[in-house]
HTML snippet that shows the backbone in 3Dmol.js (N, CA, C, O; Angstrom):
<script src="https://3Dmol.org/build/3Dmol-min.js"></script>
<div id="view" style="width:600px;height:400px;position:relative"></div>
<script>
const pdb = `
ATOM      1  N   UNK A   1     111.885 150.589 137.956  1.00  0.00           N
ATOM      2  CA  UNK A   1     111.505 149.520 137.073  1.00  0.00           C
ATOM      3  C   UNK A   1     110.264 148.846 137.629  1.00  0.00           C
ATOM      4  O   UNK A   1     110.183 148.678 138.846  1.00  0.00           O
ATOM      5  N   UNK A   2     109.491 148.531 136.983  1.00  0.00           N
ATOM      6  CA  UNK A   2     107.876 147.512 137.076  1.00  0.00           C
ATOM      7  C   UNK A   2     108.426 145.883 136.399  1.00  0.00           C
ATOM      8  O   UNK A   2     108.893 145.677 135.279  1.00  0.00           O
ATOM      9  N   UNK A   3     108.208 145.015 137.367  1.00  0.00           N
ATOM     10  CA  UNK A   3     108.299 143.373 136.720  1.00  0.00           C
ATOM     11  C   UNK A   3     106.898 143.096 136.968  1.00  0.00           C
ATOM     12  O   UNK A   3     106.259 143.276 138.004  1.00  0.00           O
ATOM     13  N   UNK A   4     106.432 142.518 135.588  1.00  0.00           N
ATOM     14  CA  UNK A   4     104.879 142.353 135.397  1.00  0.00           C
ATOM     15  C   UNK A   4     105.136 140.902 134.776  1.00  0.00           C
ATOM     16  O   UNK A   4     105.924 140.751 133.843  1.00  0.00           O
ATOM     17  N   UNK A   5     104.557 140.041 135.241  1.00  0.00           N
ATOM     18  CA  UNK A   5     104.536 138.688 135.093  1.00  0.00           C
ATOM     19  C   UNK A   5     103.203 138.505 135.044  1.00  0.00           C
ATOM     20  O   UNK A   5     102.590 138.666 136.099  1.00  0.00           O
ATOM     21  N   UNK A   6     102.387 138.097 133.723  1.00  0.00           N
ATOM     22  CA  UNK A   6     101.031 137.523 133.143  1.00  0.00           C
ATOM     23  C   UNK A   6     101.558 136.107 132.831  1.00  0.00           C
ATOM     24  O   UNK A   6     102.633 135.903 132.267  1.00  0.00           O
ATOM     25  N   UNK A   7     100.526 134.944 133.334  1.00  0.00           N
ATOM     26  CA  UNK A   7     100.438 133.524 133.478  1.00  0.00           C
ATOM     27  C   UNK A   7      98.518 133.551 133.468  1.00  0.00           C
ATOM     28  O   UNK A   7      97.663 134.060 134.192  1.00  0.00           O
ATOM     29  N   UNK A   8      98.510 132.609 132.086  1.00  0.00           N
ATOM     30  CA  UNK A   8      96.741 132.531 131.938  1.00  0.00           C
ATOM     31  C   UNK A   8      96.749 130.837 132.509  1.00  0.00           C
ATOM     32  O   UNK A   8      97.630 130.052 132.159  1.00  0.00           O
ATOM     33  N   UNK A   9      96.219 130.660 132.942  1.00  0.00           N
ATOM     34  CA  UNK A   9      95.507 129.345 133.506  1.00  0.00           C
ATOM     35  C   UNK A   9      93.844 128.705 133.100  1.00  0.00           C
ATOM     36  O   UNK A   9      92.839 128.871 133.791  1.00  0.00           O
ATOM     37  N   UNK A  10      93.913 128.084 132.017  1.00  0.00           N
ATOM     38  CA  UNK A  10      92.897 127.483 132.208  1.00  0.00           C
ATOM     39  C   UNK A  10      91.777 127.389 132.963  1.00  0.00           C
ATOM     40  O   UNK A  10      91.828 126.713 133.991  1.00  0.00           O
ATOM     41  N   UNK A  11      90.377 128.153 132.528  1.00  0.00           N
ATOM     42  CA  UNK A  11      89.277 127.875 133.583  1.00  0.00           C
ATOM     43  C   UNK A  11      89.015 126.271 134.006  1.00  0.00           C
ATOM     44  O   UNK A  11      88.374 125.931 135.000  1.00  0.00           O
ATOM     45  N   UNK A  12      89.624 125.382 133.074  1.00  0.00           N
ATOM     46  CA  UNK A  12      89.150 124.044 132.847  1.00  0.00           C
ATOM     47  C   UNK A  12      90.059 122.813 133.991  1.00  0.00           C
ATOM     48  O   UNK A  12      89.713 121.734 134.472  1.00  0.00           O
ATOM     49  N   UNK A  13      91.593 123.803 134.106  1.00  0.00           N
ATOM     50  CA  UNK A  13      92.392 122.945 135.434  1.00  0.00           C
ATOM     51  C   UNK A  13      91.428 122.864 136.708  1.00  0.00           C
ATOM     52  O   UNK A  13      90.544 123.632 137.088  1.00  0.00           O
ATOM     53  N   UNK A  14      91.873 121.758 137.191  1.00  0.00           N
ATOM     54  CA  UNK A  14      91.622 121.870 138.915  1.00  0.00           C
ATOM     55  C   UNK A  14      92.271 122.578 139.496  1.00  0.00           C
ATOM     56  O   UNK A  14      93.411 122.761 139.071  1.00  0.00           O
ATOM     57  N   UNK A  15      91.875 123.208 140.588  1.00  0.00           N
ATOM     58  CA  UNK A  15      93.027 124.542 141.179  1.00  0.00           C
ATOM     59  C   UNK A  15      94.184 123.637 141.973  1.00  0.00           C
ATOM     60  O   UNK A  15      95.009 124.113 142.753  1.00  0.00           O
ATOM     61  N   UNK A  16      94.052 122.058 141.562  1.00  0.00           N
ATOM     62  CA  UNK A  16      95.234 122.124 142.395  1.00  0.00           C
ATOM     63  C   UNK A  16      96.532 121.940 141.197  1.00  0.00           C
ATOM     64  O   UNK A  16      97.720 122.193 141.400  1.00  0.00           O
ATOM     65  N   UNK A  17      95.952 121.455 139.983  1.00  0.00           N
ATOM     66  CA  UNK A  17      96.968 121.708 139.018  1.00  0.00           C
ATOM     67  C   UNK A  17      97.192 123.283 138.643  1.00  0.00           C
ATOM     68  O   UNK A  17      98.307 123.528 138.184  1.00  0.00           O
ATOM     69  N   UNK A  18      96.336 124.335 138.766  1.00  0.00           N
ATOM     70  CA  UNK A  18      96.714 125.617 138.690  1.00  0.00           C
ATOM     71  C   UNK A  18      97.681 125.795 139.714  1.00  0.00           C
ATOM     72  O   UNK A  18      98.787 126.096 139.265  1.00  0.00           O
ATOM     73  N   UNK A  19      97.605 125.696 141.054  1.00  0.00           N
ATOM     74  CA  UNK A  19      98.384 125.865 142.127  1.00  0.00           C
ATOM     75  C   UNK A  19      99.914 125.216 141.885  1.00  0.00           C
ATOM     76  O   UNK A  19     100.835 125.761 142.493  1.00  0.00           O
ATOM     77  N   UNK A  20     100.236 124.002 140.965  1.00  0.00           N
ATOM     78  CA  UNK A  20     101.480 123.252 140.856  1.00  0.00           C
ATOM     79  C   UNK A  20     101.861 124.315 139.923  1.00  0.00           C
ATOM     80  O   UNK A  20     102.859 124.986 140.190  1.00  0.00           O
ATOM     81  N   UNK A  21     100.993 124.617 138.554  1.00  0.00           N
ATOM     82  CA  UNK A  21     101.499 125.060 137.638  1.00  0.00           C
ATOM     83  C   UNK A  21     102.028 126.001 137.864  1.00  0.00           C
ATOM     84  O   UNK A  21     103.190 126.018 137.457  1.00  0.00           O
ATOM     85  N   UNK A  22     101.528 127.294 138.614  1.00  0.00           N
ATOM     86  CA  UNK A  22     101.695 128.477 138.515  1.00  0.00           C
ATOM     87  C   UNK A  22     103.131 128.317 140.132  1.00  0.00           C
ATOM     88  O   UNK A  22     103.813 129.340 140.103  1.00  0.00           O
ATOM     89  N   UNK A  23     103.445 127.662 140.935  1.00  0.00           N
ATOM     90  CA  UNK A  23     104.288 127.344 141.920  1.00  0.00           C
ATOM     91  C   UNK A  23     106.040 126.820 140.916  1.00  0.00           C
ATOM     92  O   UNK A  23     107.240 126.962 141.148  1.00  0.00           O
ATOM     93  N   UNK A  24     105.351 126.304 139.987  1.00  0.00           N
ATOM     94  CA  UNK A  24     106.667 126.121 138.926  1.00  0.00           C
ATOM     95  C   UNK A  24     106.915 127.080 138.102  1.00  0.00           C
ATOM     96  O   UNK A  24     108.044 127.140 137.617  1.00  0.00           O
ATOM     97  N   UNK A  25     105.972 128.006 137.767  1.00  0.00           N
ATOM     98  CA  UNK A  25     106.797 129.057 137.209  1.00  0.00           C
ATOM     99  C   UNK A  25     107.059 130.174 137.969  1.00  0.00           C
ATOM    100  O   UNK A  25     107.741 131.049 137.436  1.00  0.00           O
ATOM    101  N   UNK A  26     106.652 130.348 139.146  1.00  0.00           N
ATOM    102  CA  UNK A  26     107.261 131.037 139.870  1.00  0.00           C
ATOM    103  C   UNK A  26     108.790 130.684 140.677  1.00  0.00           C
ATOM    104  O   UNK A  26     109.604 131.489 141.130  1.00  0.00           O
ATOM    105  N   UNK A  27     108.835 129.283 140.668  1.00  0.00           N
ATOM    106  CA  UNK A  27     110.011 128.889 141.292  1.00  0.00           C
ATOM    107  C   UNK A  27     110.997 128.753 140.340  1.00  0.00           C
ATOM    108  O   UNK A  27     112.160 128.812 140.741  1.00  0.00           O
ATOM    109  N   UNK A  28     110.745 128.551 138.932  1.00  0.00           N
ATOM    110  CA  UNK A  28     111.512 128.850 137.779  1.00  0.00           C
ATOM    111  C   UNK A  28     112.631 130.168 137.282  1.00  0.00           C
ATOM    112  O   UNK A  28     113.838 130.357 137.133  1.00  0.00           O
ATOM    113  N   UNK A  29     111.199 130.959 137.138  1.00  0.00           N
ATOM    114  CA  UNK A  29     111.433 132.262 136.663  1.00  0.00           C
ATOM    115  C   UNK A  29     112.069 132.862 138.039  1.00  0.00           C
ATOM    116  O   UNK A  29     112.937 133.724 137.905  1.00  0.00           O
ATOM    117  N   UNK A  30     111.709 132.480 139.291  1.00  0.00           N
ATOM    118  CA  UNK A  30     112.559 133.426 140.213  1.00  0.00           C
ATOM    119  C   UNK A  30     113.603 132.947 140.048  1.00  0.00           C
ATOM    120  O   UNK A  30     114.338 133.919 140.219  1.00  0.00           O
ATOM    121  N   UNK A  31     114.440 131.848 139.759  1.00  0.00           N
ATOM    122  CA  UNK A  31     115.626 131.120 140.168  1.00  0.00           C
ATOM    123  C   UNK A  31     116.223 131.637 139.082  1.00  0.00           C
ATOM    124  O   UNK A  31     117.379 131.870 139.436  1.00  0.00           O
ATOM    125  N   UNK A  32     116.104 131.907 138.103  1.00  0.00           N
ATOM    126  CA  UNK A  32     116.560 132.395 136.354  1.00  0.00           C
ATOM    127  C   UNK A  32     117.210 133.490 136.212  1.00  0.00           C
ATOM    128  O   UNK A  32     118.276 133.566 135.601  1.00  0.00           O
ATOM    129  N   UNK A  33     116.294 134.993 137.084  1.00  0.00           N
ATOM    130  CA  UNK A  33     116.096 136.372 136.901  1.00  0.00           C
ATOM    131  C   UNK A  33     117.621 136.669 136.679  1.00  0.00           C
ATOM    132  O   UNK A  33     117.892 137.251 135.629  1.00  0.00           O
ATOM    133  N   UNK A  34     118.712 136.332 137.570  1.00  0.00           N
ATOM    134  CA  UNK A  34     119.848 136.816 137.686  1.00  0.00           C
ATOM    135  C   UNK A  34     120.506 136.844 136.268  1.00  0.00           C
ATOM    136  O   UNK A  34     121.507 137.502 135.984  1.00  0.00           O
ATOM    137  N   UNK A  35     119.771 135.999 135.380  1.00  0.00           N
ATOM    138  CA  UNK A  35     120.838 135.861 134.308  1.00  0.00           C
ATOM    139  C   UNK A  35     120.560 136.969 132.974  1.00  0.00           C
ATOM    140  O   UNK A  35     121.003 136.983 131.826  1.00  0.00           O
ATOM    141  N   UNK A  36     119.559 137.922 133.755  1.00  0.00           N
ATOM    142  CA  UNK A  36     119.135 138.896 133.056  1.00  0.00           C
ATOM    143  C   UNK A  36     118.874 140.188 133.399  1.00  0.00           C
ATOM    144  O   UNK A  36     118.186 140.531 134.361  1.00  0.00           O
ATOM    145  N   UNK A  37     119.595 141.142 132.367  1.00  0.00           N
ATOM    146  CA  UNK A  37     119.388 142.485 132.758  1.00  0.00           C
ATOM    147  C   UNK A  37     118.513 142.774 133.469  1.00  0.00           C
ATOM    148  O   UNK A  37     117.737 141.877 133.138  1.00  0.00           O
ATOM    149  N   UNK A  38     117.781 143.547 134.506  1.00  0.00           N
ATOM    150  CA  UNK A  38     116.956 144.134 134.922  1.00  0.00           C
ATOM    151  C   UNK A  38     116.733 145.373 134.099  1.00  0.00           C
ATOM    152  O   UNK A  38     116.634 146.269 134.937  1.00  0.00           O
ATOM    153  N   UNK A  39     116.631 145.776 133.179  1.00  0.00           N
ATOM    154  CA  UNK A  39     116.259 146.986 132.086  1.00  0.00           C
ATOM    155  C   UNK A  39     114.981 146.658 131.629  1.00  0.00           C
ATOM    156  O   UNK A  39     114.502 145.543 131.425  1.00  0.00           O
ATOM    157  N   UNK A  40     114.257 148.283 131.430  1.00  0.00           N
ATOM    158  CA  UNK A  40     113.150 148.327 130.678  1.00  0.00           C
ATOM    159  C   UNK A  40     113.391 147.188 129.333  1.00  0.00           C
ATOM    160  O   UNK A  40     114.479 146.877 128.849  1.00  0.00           O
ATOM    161  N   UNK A  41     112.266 146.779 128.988  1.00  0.00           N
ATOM    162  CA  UNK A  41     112.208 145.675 127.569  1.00  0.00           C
ATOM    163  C   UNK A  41     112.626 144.058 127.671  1.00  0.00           C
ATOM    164  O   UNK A  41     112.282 143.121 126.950  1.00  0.00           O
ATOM    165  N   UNK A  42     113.517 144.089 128.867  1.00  0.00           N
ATOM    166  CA  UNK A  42     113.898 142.676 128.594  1.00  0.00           C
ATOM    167  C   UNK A  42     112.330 141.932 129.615  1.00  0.00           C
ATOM    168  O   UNK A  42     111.499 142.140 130.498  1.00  0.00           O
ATOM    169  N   UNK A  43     112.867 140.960 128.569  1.00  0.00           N
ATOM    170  CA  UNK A  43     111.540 139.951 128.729  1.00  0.00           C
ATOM    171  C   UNK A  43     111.444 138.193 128.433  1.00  0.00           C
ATOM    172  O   UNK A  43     112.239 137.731 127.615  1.00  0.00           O
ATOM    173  N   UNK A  44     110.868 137.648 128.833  1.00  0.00           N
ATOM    174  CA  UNK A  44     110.774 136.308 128.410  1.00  0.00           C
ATOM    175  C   UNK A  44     109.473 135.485 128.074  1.00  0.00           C
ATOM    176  O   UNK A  44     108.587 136.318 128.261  1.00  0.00           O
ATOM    177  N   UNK A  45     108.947 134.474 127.737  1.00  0.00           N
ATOM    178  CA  UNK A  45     107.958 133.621 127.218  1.00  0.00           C
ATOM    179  C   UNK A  45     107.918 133.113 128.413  1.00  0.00           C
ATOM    180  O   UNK A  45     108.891 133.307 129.141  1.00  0.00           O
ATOM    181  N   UNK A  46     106.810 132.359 128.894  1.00  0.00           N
ATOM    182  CA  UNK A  46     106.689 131.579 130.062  1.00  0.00           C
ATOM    183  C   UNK A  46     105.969 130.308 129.629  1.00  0.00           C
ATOM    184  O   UNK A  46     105.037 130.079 128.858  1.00  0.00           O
ATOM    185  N   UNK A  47     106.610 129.700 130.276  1.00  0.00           N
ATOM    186  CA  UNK A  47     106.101 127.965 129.177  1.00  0.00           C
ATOM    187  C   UNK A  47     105.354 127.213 130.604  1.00  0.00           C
ATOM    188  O   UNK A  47     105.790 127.582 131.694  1.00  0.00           O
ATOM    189  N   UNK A  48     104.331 126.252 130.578  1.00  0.00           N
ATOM    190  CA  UNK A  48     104.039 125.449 131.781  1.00  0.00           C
ATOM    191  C   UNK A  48     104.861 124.269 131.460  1.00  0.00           C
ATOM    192  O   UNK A  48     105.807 124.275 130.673  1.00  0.00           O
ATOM    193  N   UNK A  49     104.307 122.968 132.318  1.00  0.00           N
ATOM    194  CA  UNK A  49     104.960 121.956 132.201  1.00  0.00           C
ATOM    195  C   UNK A  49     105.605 121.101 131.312  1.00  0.00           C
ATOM    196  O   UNK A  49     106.680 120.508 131.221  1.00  0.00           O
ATOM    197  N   UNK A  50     104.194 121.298 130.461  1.00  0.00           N
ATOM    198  CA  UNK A  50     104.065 120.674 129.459  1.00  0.00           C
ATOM    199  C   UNK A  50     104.599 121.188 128.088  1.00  0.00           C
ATOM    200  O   UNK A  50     104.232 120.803 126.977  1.00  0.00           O
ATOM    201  N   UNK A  51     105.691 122.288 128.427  1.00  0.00           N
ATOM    202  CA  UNK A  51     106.127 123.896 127.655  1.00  0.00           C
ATOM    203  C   UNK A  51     105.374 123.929 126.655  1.00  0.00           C
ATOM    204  O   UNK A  51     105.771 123.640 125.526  1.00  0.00           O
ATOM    205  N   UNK A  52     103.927 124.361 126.989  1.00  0.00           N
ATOM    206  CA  UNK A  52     102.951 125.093 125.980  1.00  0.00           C
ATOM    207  C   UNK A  52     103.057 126.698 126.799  1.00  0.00           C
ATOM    208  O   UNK A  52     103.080 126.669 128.029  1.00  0.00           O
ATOM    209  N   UNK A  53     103.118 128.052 126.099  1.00  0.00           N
ATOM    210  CA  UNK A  53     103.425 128.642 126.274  1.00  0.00           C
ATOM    211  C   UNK A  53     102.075 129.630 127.038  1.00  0.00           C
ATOM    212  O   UNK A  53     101.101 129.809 126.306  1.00  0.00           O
ATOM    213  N   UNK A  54     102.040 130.020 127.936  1.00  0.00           N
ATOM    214  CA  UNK A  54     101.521 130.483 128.833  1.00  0.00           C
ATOM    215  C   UNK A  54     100.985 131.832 129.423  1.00  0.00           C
ATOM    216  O   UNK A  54      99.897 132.131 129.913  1.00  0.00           O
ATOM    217  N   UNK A  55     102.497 132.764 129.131  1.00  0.00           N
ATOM    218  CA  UNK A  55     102.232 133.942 129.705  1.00  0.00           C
ATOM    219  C   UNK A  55     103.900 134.571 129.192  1.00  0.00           C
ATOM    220  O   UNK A  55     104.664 133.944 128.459  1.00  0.00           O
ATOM    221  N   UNK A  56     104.170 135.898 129.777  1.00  0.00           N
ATOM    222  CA  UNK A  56     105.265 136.474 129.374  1.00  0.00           C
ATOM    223  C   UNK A  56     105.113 137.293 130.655  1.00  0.00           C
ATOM    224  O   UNK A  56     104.158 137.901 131.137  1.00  0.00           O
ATOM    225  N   UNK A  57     106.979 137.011 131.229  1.00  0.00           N
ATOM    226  CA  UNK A  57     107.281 138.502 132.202  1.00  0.00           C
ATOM    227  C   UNK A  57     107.938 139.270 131.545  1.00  0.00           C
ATOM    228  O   UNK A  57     108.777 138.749 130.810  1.00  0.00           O
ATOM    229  N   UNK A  58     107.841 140.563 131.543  1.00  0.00           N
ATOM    230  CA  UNK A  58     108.520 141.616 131.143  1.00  0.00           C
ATOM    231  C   UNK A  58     108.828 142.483 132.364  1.00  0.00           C
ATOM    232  O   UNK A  58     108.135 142.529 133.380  1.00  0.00           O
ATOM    233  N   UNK A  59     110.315 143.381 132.067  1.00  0.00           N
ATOM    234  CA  UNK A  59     110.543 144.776 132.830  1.00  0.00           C
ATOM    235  C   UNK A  59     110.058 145.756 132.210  1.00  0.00           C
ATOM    236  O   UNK A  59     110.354 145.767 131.015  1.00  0.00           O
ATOM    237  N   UNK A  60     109.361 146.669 132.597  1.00  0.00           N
ATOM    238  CA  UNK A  60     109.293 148.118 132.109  1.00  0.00           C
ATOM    239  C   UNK A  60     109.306 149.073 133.107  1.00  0.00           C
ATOM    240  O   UNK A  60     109.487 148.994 134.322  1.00  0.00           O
ATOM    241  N   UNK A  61     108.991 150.336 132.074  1.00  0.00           N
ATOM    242  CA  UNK A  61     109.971 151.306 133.284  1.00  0.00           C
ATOM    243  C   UNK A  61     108.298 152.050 134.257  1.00  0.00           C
ATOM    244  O   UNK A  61     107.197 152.452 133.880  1.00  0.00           O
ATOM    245  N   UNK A  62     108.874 151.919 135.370  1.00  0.00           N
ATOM    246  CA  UNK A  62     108.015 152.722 136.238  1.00  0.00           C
ATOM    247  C   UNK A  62     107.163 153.739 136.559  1.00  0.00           C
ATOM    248  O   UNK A  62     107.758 154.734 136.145  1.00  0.00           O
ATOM    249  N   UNK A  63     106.021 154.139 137.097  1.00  0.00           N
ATOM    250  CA  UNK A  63     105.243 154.609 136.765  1.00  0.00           C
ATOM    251  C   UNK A  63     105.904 155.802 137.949  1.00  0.00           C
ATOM    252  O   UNK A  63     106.080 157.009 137.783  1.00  0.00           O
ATOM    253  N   UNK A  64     106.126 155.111 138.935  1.00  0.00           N
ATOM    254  CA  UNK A  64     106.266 155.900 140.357  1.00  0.00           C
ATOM    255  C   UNK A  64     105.105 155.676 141.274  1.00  0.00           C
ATOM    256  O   UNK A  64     104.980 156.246 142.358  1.00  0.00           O
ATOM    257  N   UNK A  65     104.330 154.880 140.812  1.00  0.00           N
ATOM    258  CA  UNK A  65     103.320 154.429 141.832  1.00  0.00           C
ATOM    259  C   UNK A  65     103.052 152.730 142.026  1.00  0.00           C
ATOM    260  O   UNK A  65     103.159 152.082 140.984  1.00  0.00           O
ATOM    261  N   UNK A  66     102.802 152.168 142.945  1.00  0.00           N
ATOM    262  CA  UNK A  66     102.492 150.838 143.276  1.00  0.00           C
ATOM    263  C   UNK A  66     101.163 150.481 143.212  1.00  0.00           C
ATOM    264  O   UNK A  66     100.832 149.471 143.832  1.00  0.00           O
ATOM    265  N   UNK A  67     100.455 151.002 142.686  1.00  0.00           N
ATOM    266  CA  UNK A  67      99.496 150.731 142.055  1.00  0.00           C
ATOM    267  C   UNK A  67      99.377 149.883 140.871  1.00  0.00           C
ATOM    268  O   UNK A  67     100.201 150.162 139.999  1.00  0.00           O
ATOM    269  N   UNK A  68      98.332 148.629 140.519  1.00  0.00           N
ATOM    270  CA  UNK A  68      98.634 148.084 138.804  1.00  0.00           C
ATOM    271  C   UNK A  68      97.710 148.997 138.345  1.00  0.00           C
ATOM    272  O   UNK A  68      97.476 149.085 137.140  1.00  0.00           O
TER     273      UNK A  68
END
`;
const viewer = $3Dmol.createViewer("view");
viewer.addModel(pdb, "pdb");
viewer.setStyle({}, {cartoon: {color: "spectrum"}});
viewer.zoomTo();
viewer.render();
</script>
């Protein structure tokens, strides 16, 4: 399985609100994962603070390389 997590950030934040923002959805979405299949397709919306919607992680299935 591949977990691909896209989060767009504003050229217009200060990097230290990019740095909060993107530290909350990582501390989010990691704390969450368990409550979801690990299977190709499942997926979710990723909201920032302010839950304007952001980015989407998805599972899909593997390439066999660690390469993006």
């Amino acid at each position: 399985m591949k977990f691909v997590l896209e989060v767009n950030v504003p050229d217009t934040e200060p990097a230290s609100t990019a740095v909060r923002e993107l530290s909350r959805v990582l501390r989010y979405w990691g704390g969450n994962l368990h409550h979801y299949a690990l299977a190709p397709g499942t997926g979710e919306t990723v909201y920032d603070s302010g839950y304007r919607e952001v980015g989407r992680w998805t599972i899909t299935e593997s390439t066999g390389s660690t390469d993006s």
